[in-house]
C-alpha angles and dihedrals in degrees: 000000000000130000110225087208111227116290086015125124127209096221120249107277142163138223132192101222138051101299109203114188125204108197101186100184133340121065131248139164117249112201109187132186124212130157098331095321123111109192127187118210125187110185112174111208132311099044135139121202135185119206122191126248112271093024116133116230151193131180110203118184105226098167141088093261143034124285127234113217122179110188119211117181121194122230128259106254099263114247107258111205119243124214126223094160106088098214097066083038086057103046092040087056085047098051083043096056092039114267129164105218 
């Protein structure tokens, strides 16, 4: 958890991957940027927001106290394997369907 103290600004950035962010008490403004949209937020605690993956995004304090921010960030999906041999295809349809091996 961080405190934005009051007037400060956590600068524009940018993640790669799902950003969540859990604002407890304290209020701020959250200005975020996707696709060609700028969009301003002003949740007032507590407040929970959810921010897509590749948006560009600031948190500014503009109340009389500080603001509590807990940021949460998604995984990436895990990269499953993918089999070309037949063999592994094969064993991997029998376990499915119940097979004993």
């Amino acid at each position: 958890m961080q405190a934005v103290l009051v007037g400060n600004t956590l600068p524009m950035r940018c993640h790669k991957v799902e950003g969540m962010f859990f604002i407890p008490d304290g209020r701020c403004t959250v200005r975020y940027h996707h696709a060609a949209d700028m969009n301003p937020l002003a949740p007032g605690g507590p407040d929970f927001l959810k921010l897509p993956v590749g948006a560009q995004r600031e948190l500014h304090n503009m109340g009389d106290m500080d603001c509590k921010v807990q940021t949460l960030f998604s995984p990436s999906p895990p990269h499953r394997p993918r089999f070309s041999d037949p063999e592994p295809l094969a064993l991997q349809a029998a376990v499915s369907q119940g097979a004993t091996l």
